[in-house]
C-alpha positions as CSV (number, residue, x, y, z in Angstrom):
1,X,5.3,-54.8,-11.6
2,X,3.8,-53.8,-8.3
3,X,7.0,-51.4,-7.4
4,X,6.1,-49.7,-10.6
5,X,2.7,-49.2,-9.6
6,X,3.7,-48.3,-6.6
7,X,6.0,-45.5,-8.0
8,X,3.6,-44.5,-10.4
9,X,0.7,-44.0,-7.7
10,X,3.3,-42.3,-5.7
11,X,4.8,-39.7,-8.4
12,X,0.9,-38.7,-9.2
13,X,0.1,-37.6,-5.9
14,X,3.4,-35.6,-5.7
15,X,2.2,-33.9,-8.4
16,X,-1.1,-33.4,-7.7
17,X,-0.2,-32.1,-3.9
18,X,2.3,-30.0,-5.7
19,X,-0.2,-28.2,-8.2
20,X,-2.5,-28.2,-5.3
21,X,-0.3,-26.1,-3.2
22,X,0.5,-23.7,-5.8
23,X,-3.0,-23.0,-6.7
24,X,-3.6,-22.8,-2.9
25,X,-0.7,-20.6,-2.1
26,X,1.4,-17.9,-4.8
27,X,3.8,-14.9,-3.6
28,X,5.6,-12.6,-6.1
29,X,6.8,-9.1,-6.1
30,X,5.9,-6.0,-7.3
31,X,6.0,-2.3,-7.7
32,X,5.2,0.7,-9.9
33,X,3.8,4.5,-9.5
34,X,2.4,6.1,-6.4
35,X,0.1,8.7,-6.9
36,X,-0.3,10.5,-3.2
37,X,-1.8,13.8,-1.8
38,X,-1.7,15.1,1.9
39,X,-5.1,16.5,2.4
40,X,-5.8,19.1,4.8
41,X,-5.5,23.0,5.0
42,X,-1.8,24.4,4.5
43,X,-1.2,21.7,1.8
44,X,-1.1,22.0,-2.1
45,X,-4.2,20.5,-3.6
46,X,-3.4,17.8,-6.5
47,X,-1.7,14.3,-6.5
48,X,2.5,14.1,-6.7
49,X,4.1,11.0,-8.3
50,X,6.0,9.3,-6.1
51,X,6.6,4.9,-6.6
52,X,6.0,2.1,-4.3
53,X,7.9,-1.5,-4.0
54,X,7.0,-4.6,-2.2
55,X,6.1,-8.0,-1.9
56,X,2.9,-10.2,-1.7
57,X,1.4,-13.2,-0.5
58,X,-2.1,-14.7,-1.9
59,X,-3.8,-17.4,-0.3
60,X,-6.8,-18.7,-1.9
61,X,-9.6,-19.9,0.6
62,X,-12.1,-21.2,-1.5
63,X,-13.7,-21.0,-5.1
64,X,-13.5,-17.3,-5.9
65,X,-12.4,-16.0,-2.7
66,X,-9.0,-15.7,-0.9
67,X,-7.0,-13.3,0.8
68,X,-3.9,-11.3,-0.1
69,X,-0.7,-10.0,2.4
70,X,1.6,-7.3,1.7
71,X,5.1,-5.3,2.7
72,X,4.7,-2.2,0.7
73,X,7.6,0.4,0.8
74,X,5.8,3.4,-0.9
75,X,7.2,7.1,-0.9
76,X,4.9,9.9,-1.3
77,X,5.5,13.8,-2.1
78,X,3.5,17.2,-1.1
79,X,4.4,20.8,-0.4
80,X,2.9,23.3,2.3
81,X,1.4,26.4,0.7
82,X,3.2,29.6,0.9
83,X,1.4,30.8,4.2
84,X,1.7,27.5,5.9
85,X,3.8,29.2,8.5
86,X,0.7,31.9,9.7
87,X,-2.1,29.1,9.5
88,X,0.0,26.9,11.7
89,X,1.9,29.4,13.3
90,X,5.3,27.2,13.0
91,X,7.4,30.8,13.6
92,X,10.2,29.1,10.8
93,X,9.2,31.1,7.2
94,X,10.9,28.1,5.9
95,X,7.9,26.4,6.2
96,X,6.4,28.0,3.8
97,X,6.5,26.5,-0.1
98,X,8.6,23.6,1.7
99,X,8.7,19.6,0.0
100,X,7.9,17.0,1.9
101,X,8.6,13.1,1.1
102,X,6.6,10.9,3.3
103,X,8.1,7.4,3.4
104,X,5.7,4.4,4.6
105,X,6.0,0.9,5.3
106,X,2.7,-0.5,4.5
107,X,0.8,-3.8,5.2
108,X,-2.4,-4.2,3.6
109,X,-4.5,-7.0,4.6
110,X,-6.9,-7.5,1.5
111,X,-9.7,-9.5,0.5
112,X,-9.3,-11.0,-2.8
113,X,-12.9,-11.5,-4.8
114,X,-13.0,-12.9,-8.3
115,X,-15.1,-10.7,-10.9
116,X,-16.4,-13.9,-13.2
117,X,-13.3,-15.1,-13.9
118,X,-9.9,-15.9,-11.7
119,X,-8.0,-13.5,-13.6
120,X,-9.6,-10.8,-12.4
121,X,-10.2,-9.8,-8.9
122,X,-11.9,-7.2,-6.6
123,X,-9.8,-6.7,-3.9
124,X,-10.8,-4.5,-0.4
125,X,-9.2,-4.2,2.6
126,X,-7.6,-2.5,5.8
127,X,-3.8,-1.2,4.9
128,X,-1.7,-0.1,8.4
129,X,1.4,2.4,7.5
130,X,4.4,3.1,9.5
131,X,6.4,6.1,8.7
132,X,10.0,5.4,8.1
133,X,11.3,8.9,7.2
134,X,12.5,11.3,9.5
135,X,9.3,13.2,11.3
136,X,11.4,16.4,12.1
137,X,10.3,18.3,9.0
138,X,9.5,21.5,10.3
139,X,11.3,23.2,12.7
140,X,13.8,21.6,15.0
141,X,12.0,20.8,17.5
142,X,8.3,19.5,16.3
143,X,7.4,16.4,15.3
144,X,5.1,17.3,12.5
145,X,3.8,13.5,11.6
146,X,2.6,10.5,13.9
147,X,4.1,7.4,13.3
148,X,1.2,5.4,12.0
149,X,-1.7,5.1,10.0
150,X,-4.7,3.5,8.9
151,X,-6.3,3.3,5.8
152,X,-8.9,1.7,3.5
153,X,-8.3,0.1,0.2
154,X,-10.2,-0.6,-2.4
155,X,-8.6,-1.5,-6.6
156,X,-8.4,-4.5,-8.6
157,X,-5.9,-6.7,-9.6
158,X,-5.6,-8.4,-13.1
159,X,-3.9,-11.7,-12.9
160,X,-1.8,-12.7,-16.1
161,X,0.0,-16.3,-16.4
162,X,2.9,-14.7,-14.3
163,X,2.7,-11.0,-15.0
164,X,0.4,-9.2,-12.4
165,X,-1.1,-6.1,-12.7
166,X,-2.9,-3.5,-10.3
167,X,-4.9,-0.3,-9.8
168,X,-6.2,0.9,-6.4
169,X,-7.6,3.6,-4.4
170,X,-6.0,3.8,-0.4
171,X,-7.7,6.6,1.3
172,X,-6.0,7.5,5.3
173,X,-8.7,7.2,7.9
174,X,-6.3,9.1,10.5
175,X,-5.3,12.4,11.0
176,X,-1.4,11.8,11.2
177,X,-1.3,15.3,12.3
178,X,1.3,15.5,15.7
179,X,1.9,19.1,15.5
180,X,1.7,19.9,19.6
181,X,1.8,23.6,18.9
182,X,-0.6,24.0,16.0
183,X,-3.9,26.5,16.8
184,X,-5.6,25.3,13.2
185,X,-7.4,22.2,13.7
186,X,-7.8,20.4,10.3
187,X,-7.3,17.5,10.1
188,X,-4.3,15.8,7.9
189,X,-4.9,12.7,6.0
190,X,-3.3,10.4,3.1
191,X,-4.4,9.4,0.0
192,X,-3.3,7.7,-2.9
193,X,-3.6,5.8,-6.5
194,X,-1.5,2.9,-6.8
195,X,-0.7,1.5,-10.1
196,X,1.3,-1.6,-10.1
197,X,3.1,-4.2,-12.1
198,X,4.6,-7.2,-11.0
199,X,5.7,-10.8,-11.4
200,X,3.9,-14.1,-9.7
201,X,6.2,-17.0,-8.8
């Protein structure tokens, strides 16, 4: 009788320590559409579809507050306007009109903040890009965009019983501008409307 007591005891706090650690730690995956602009002069206004794909981490502090990680792959298109090539005096007419896909690796390190209920949450934080695709973009010899980033985010993120969903705002706080021989000075920054979809495990 006391070894099934004993096993009893034992199997409840397995479980308990297990649903503890899954309401204390979840990851999933998602993805979805990527609404991006560049903004600065020489660029079409207006925002291009592009998509985004990642993974994420939540880790829930305390009642109604946690934090959330995240490897975001997100690809984003723009086009230079047709007298690109005379505003930054690139010398290549080729410039002009020209696409653009802008490949990041993002991590944003968010806040997570629960809005009255834990399904849905305000989330806020600092999001730090490195660009994957090729720089060389105009001309053969410039290296038209730096290599990192920094933005700001700001959305929310409506938690299901395993489906996820998300909307948010990331706006560059960098000029990622690395033109050496450009004589206009504007300054060339990101921004984009993520809306996501995804799957919590």
């Amino acid at each position: 009788m006391k070894k099934l007591m004993l096993a009893v005891v034992l199997m409840s706090v397995t479980a308990v320590s297990s649903v503890n650690a899954q309401s204390l730690l979840r990851w999933g995956v998602k993805g979805g559409a990527n609404l991006g602009k560049l903004d600065g002069t020489g660029y079409q206004n207006g925002f291009n579809l592009g998509y985004h794909l990642g993974a994420f981490v939540q880790l829930n502090l305390v009642k109604g507050f946690g934090v959330q990680g995240e490897a975001i792959f997100s690809s984003t298109k723009t086009k230079t306007t047709d007298d690109f090539s005379q505003i930054y005096n690139t010398g290549n007419l080729n410039d002009n009109g020209k696409n653009i896909n802008l490949n990041y690796l993002s991590i944003p390190l968010l806040a997570n903040i629960d809005l009255g209920t834990p399904r849905l949450k305000l989330q806020l934080g600092p999001q730090f890009g490195a660009l994957v695709s090729d720089k060389k973009v105009f001309g053969a010899a410039n290296q038209a965009f730096k290599g990192g980033e920094i933005s700001g985010v700001g959305g929310l993120w409506l938690q299901l019983p395993i489906i996820n969903i998300s909307a948010r705002y990331i706006i560059g706080f960098n000029d990622v501008k690395d033109m050496s021989s450009v004589t206009n000075t504007s300054n060339w920054k990101n921004q984009s409307i993520q809306l996501g979809v995804g799957v919590t495990l």
